[in-house]
PyMOL Python script that loads the backbone (N, CA, C, O; Angstrom):
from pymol import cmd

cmd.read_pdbstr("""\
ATOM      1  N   UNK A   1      84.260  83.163 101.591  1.00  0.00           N
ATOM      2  CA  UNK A   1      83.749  82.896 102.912  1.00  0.00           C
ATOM      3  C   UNK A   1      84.849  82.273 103.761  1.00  0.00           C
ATOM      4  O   UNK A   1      85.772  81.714 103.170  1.00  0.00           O
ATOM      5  N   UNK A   2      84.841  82.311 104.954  1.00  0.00           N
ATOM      6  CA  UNK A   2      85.213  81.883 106.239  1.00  0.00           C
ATOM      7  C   UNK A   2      85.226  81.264 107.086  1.00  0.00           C
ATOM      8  O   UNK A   2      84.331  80.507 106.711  1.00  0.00           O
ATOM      9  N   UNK A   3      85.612  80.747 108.371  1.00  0.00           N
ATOM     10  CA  UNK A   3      85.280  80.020 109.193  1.00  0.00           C
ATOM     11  C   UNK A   3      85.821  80.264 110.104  1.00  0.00           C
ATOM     12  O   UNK A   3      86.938  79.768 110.251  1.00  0.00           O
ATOM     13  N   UNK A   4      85.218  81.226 111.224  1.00  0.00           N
ATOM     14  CA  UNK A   4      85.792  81.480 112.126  1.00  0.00           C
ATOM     15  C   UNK A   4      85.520  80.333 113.351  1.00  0.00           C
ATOM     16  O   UNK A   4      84.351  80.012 113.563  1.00  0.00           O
ATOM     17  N   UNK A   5      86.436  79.813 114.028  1.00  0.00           N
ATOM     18  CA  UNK A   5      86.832  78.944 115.017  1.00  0.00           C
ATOM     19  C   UNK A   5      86.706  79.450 116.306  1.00  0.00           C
ATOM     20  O   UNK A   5      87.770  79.953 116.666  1.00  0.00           O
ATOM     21  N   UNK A   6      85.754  79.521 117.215  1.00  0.00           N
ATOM     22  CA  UNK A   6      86.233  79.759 118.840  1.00  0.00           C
ATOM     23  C   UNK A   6      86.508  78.742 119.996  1.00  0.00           C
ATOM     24  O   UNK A   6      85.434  78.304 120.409  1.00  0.00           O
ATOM     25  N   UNK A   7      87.527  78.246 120.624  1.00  0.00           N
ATOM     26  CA  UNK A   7      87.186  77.799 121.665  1.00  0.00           C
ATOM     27  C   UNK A   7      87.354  78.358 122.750  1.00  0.00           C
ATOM     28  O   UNK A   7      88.311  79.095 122.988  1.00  0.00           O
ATOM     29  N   UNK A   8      86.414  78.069 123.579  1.00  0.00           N
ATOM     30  CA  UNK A   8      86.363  79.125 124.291  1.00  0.00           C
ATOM     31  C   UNK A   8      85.163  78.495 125.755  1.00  0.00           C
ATOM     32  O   UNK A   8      84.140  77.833 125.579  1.00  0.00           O
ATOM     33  N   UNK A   9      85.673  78.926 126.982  1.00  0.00           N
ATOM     34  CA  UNK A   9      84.767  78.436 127.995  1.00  0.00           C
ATOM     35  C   UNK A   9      83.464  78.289 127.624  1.00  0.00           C
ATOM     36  O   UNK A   9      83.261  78.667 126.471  1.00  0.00           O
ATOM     37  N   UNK A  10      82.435  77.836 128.250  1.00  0.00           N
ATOM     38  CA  UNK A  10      81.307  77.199 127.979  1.00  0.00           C
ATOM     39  C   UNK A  10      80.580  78.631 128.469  1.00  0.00           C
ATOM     40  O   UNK A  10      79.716  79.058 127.703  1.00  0.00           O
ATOM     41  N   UNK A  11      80.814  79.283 129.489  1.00  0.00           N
ATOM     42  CA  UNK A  11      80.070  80.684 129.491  1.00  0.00           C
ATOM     43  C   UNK A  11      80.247  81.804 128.917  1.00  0.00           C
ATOM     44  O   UNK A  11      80.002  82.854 129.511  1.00  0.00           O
ATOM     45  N   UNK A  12      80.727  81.773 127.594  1.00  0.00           N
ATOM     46  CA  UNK A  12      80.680  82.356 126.391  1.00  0.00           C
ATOM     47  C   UNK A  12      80.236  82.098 125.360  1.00  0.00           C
ATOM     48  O   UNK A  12      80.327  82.679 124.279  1.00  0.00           O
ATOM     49  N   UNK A  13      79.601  80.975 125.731  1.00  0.00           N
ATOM     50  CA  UNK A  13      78.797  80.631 124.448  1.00  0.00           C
ATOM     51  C   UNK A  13      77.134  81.044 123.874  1.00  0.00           C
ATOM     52  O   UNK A  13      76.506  80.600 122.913  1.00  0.00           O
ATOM     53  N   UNK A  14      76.799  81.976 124.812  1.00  0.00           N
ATOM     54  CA  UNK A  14      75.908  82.748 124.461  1.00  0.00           C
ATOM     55  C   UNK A  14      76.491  83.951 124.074  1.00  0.00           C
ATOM     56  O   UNK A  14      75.916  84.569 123.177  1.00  0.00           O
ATOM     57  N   UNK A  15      77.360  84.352 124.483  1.00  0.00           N
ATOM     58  CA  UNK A  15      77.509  85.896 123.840  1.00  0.00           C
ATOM     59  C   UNK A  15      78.185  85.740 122.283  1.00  0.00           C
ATOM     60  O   UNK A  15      77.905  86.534 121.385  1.00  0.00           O
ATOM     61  N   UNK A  16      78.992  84.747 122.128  1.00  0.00           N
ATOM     62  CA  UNK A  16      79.340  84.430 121.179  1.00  0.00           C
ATOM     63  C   UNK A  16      78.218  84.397 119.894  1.00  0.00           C
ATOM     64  O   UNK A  16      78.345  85.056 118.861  1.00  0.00           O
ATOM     65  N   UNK A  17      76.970  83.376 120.237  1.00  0.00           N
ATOM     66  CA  UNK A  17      75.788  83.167 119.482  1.00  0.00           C
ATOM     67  C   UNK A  17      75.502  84.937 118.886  1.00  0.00           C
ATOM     68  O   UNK A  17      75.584  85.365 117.735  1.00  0.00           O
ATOM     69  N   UNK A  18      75.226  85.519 119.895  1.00  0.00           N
ATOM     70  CA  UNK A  18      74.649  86.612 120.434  1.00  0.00           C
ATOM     71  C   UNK A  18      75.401  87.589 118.684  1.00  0.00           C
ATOM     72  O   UNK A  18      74.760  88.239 117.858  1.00  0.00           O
ATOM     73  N   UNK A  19      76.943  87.273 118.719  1.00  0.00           N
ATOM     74  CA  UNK A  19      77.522  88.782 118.198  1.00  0.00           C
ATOM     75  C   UNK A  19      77.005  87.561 116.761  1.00  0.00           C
ATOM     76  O   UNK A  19      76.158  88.089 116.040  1.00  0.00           O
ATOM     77  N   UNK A  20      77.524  85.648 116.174  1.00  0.00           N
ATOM     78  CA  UNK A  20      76.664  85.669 115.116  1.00  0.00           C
ATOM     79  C   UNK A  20      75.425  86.095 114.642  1.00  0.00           C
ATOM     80  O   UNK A  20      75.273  86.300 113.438  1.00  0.00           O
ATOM     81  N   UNK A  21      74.610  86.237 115.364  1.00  0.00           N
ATOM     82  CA  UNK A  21      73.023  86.546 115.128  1.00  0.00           C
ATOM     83  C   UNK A  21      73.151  87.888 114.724  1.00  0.00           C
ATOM     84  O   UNK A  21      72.758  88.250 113.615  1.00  0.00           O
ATOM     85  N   UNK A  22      74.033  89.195 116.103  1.00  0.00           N
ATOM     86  CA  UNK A  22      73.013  89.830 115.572  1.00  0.00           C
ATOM     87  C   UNK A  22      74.211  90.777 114.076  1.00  0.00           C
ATOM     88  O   UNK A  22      74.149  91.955 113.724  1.00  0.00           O
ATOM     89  N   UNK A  23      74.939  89.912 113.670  1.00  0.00           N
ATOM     90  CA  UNK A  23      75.527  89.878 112.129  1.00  0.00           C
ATOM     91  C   UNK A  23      75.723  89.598 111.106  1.00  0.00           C
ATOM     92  O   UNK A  23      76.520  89.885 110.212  1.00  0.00           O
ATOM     93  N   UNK A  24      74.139  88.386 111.420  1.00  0.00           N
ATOM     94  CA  UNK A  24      73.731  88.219 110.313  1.00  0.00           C
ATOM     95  C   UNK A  24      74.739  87.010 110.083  1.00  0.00           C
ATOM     96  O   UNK A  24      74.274  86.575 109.029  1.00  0.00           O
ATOM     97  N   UNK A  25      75.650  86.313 110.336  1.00  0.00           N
ATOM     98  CA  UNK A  25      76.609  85.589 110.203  1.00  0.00           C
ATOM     99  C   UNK A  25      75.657  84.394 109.118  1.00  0.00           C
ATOM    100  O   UNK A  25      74.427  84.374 109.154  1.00  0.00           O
ATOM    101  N   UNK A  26      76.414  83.531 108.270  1.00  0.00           N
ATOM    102  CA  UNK A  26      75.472  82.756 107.099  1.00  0.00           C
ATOM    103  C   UNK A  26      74.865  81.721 108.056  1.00  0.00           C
ATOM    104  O   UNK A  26      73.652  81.522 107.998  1.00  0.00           O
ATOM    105  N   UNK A  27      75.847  80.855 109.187  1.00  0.00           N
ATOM    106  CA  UNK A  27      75.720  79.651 109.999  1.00  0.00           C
ATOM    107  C   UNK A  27      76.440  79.805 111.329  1.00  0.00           C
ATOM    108  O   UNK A  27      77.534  80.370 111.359  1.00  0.00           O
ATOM    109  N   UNK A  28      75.957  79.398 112.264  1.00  0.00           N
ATOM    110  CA  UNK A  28      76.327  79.132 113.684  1.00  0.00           C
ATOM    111  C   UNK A  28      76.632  77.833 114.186  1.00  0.00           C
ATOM    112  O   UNK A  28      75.584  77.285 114.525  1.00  0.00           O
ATOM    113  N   UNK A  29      77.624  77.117 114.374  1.00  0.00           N
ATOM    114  CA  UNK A  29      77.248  75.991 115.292  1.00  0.00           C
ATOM    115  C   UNK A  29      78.233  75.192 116.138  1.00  0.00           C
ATOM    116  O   UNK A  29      79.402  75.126 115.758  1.00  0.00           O
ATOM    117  N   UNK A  30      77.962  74.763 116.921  1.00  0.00           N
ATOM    118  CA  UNK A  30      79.037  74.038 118.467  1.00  0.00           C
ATOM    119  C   UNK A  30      79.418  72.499 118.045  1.00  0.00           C
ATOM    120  O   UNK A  30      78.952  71.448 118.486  1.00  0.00           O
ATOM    121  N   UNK A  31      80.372  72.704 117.091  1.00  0.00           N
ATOM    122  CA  UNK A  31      81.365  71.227 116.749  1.00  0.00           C
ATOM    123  C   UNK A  31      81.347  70.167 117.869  1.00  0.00           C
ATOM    124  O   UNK A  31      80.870  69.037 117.765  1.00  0.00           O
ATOM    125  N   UNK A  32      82.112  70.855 119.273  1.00  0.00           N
ATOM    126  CA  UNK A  32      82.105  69.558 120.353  1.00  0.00           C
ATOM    127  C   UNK A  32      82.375  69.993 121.229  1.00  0.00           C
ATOM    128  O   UNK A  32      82.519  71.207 121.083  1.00  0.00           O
ATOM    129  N   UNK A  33      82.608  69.558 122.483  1.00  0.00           N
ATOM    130  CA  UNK A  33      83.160  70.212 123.626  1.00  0.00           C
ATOM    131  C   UNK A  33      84.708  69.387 124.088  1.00  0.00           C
ATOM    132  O   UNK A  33      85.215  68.391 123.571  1.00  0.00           O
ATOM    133  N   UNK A  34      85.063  69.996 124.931  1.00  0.00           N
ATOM    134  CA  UNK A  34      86.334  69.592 125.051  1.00  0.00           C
ATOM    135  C   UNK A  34      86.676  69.580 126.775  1.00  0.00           C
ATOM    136  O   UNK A  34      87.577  70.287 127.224  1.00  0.00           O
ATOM    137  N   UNK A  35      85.895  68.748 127.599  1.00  0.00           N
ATOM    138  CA  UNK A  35      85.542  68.455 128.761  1.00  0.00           C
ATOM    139  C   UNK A  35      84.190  69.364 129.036  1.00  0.00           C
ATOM    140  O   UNK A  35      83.360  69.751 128.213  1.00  0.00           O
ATOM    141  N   UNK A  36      84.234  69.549 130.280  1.00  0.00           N
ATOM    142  CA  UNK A  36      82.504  70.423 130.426  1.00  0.00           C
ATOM    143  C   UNK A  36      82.869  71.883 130.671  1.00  0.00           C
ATOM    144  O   UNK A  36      81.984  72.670 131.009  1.00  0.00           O
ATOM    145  N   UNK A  37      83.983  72.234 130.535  1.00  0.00           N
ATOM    146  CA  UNK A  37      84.176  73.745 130.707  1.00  0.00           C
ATOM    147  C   UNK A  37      84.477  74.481 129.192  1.00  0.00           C
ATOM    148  O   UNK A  37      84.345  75.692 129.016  1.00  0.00           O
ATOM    149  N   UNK A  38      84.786  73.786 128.427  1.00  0.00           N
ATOM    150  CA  UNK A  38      85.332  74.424 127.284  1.00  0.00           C
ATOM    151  C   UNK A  38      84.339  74.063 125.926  1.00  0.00           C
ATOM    152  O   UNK A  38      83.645  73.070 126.146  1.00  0.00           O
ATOM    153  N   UNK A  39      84.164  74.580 124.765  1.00  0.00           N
ATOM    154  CA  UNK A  39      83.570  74.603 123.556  1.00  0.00           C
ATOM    155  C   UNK A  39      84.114  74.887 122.352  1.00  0.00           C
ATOM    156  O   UNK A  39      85.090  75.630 122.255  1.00  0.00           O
ATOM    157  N   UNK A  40      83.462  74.252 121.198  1.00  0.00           N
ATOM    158  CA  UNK A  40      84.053  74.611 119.655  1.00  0.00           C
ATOM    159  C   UNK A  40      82.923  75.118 119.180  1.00  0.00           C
ATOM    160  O   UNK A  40      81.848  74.565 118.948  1.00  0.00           O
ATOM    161  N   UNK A  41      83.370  76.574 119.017  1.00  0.00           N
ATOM    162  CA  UNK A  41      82.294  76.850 118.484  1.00  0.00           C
ATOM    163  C   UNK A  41      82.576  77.582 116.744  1.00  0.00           C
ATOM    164  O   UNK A  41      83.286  78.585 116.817  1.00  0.00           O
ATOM    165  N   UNK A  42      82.204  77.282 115.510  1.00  0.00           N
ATOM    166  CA  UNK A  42      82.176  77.593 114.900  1.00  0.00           C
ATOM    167  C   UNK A  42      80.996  78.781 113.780  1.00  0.00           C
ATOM    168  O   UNK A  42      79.824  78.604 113.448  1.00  0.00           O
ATOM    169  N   UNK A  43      81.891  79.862 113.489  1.00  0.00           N
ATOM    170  CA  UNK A  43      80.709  80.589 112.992  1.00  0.00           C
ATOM    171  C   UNK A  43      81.164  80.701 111.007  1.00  0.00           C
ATOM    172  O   UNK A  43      82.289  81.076 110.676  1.00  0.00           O
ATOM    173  N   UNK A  44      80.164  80.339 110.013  1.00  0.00           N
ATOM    174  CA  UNK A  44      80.625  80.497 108.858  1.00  0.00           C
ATOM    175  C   UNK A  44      80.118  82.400 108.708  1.00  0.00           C
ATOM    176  O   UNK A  44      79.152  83.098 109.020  1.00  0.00           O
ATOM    177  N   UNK A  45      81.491  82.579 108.024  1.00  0.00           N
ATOM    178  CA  UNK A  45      80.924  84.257 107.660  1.00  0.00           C
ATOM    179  C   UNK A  45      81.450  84.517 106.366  1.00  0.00           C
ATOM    180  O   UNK A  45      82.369  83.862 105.874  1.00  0.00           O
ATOM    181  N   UNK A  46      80.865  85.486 105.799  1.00  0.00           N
ATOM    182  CA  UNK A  46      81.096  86.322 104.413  1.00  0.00           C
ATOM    183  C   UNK A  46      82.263  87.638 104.644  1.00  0.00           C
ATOM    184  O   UNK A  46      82.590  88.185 105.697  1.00  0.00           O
ATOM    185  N   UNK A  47      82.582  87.812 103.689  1.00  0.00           N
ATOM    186  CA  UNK A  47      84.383  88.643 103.540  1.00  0.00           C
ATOM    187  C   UNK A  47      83.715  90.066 104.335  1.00  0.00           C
ATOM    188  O   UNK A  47      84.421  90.677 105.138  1.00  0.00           O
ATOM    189  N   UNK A  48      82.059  90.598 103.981  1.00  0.00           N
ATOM    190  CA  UNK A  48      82.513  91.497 104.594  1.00  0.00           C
ATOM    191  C   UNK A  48      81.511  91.885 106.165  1.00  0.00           C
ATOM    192  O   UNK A  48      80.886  92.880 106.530  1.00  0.00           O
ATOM    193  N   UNK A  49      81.709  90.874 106.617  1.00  0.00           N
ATOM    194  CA  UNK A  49      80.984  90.500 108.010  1.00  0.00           C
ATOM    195  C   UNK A  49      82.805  89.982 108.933  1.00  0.00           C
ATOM    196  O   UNK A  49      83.050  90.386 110.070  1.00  0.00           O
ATOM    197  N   UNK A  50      83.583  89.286 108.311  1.00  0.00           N
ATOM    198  CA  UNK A  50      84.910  88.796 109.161  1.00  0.00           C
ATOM    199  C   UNK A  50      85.391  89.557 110.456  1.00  0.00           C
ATOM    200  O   UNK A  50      85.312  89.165 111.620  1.00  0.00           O
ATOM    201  N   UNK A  51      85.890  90.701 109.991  1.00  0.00           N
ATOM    202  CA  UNK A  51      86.432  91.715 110.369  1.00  0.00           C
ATOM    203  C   UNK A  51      85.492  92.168 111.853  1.00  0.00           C
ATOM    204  O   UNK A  51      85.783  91.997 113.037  1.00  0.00           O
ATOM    205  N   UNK A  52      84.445  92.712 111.306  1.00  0.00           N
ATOM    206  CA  UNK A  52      83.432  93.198 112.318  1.00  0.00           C
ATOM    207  C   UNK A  52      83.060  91.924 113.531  1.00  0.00           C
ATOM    208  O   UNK A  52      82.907  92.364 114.671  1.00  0.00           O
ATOM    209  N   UNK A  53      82.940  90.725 113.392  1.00  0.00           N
ATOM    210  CA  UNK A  53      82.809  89.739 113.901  1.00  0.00           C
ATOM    211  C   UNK A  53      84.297  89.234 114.876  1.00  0.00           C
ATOM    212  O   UNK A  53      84.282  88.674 115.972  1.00  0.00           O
ATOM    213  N   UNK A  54      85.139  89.518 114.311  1.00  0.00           N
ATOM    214  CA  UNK A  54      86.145  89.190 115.090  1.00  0.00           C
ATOM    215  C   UNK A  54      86.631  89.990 115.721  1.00  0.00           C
ATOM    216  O   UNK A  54      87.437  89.625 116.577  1.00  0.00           O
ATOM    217  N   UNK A  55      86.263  91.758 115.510  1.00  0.00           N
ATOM    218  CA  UNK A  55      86.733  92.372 116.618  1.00  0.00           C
ATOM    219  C   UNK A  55      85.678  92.421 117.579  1.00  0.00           C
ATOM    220  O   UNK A  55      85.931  93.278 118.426  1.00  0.00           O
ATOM    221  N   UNK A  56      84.391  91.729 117.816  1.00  0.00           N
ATOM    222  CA  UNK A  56      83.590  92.005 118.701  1.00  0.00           C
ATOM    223  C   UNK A  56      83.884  90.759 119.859  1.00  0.00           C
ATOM    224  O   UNK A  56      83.739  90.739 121.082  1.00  0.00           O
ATOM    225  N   UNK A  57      84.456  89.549 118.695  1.00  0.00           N
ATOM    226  CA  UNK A  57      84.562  88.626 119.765  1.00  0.00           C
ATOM    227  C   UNK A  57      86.082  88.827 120.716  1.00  0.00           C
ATOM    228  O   UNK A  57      86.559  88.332 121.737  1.00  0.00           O
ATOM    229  N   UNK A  58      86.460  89.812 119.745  1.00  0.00           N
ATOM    230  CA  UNK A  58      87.832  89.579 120.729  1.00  0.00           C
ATOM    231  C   UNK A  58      87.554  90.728 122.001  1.00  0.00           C
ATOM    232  O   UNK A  58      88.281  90.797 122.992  1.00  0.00           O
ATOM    233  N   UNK A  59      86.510  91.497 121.795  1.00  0.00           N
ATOM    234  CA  UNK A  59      85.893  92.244 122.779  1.00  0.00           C
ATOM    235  C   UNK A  59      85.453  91.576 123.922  1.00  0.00           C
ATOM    236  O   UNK A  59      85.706  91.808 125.105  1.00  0.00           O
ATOM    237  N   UNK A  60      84.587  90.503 123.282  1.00  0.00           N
ATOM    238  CA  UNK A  60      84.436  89.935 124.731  1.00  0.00           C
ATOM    239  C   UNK A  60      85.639  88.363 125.384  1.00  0.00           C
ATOM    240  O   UNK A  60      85.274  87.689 126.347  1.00  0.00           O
ATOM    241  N   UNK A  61      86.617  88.147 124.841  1.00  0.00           N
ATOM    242  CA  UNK A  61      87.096  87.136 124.911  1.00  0.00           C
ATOM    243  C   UNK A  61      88.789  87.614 125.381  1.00  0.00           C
ATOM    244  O   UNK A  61      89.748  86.850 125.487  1.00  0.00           O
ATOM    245  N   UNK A  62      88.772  88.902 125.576  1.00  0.00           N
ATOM    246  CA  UNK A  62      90.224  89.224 125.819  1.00  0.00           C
ATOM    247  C   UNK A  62      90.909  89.279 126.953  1.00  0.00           C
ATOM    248  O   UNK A  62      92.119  89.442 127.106  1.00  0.00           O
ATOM    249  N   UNK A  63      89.711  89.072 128.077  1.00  0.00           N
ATOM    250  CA  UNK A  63      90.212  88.930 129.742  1.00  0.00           C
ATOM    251  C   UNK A  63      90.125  86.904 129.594  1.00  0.00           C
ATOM    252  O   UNK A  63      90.659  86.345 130.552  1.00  0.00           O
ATOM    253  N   UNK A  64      89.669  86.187 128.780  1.00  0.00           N
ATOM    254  CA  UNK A  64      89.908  84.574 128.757  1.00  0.00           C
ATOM    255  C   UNK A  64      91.625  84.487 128.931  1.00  0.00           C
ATOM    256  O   UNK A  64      92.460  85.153 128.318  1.00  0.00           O
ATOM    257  N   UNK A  65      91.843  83.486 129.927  1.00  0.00           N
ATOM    258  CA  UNK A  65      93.661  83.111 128.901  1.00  0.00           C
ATOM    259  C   UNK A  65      93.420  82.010 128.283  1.00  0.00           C
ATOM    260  O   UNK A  65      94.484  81.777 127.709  1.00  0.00           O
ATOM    261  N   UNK A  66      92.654  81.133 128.018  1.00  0.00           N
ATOM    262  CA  UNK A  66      92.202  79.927 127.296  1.00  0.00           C
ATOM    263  C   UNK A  66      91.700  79.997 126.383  1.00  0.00           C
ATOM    264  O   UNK A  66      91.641  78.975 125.698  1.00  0.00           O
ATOM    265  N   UNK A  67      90.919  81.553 125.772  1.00  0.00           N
ATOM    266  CA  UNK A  67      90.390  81.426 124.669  1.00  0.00           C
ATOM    267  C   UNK A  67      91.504  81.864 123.494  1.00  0.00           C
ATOM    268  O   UNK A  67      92.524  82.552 123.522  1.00  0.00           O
ATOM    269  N   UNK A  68      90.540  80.850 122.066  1.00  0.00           N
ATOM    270  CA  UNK A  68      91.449  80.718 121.375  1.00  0.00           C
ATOM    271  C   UNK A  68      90.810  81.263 119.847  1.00  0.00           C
ATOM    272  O   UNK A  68      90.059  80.337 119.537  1.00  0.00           O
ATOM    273  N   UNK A  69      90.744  82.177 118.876  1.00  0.00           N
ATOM    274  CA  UNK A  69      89.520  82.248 117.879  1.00  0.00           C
ATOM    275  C   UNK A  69      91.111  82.061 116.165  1.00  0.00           C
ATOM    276  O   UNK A  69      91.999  82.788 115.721  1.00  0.00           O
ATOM    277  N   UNK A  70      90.683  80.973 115.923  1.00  0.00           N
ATOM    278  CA  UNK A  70      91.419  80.562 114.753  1.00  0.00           C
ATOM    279  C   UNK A  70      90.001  80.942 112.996  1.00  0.00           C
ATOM    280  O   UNK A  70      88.807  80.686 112.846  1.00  0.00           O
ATOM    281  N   UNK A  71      90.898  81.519 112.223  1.00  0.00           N
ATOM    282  CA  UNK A  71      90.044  81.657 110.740  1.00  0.00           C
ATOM    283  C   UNK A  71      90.619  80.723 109.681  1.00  0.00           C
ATOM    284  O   UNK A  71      91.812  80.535 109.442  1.00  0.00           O
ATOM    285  N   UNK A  72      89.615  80.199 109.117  1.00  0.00           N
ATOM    286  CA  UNK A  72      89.779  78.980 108.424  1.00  0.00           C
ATOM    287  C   UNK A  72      89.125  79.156 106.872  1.00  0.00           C
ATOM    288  O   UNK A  72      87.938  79.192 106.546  1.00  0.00           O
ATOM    289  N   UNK A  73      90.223  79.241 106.122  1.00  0.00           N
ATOM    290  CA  UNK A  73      89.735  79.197 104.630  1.00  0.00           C
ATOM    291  C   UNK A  73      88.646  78.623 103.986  1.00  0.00           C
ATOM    292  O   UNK A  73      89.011  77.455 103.849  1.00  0.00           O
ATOM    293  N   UNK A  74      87.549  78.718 103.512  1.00  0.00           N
ATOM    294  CA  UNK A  74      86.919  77.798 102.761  1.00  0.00           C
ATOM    295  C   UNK A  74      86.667  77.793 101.195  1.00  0.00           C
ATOM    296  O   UNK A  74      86.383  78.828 100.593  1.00  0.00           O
ATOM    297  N   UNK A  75      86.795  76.505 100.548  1.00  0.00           N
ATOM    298  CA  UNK A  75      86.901  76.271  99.014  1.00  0.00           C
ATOM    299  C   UNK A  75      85.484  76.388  98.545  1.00  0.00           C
ATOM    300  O   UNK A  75      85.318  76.905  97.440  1.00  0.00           O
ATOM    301  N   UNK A  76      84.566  76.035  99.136  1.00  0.00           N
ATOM    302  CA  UNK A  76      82.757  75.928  98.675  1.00  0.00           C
ATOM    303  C   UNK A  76      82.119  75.355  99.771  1.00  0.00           C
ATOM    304  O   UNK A  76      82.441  74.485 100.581  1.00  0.00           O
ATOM    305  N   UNK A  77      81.007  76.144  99.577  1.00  0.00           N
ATOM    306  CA  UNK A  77      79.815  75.712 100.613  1.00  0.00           C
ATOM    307  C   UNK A  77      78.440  75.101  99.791  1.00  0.00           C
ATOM    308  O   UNK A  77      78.084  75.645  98.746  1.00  0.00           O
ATOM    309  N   UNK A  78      77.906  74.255 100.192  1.00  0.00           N
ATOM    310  CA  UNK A  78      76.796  73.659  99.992  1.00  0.00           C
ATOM    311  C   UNK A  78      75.766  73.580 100.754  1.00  0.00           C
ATOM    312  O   UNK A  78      75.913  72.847 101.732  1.00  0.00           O
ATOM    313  N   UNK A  79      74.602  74.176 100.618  1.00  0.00           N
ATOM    314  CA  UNK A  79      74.026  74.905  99.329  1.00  0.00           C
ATOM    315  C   UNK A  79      74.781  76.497  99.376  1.00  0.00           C
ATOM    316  O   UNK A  79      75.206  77.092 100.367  1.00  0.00           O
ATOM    317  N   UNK A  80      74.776  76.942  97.912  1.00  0.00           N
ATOM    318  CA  UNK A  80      75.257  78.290  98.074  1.00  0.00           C
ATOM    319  C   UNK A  80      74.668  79.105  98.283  1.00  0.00           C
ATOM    320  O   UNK A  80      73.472  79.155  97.997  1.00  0.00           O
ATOM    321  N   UNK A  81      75.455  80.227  98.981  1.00  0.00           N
ATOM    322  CA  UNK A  81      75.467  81.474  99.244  1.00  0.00           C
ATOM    323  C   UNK A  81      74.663  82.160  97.985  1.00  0.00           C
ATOM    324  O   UNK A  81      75.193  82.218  96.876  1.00  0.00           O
ATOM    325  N   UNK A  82      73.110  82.768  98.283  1.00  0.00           N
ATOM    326  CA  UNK A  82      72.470  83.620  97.481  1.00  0.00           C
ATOM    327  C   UNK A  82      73.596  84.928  97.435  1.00  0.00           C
ATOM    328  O   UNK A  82      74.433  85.256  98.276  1.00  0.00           O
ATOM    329  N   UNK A  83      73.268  85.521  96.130  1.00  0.00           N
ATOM    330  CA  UNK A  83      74.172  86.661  96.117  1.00  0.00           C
ATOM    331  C   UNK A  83      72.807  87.979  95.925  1.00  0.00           C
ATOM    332  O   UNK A  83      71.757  87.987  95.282  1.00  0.00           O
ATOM    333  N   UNK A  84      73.514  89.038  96.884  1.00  0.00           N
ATOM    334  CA  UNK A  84      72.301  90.132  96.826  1.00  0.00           C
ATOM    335  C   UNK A  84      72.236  90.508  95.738  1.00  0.00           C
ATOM    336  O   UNK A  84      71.393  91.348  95.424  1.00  0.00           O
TER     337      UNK A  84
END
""", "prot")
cmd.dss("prot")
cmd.show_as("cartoon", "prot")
cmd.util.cbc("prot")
cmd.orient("prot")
C-alpha cells in the first residue's frame, strides 16, 4: 500500500474526494490546511488502484502551478487490509 499526498488549492478538494471514492481507494482524508487557499489531502491506496488514481488526479490538477501530489511508502496499516 501507499500514500498518495495532494496539496493542492482548496477547490479541488472535492474532485479529488470524488476520483478516491469512486476507486474504491482503502481511506480518504485532509491532514491540514496550509492558509485558507491550500490543503493536505491524503488518499491511502492499494498497488493496484496507484496508477489509475494518479493519472486521474493529474488530469485534473495539471493547469494548478501550486499543485503538488507526492507517494509515500507504507510499512503496515492498522487494522488490516482484508484480502479478496
Amino acid at each position: 500500500m501507499k500514500i498518495i499526498e495532494v496539496i493542492a488549492d482548496e477547490s479541488y478538494i472535492d474532485s479529488i474526494k470524488n476520483i478516491a471514492d469512486k476507486n474504491d481507494a482503502s481511506d480518504f482524508w485532509i491532514v491540514s490546511s496550509e492558509g485558507k487557499e491550500r490543503k493536505v489531502v491524503r488518499i491511502l491506496v492499494k498497488p493496484e488502484q496507484r496508477q489509475i488514481i494518479l493519472d486521474a488526479l493529474q488530469g485534473i490538477l495539471s493547469t494548478s502551478l501550486s499543485a503538488r501530489v507526492v507517494v509515500i511508502p507504507i510499512e503496515a496499516t492498522l487494522p488490516r487490509e482484508e484480502e479478496p
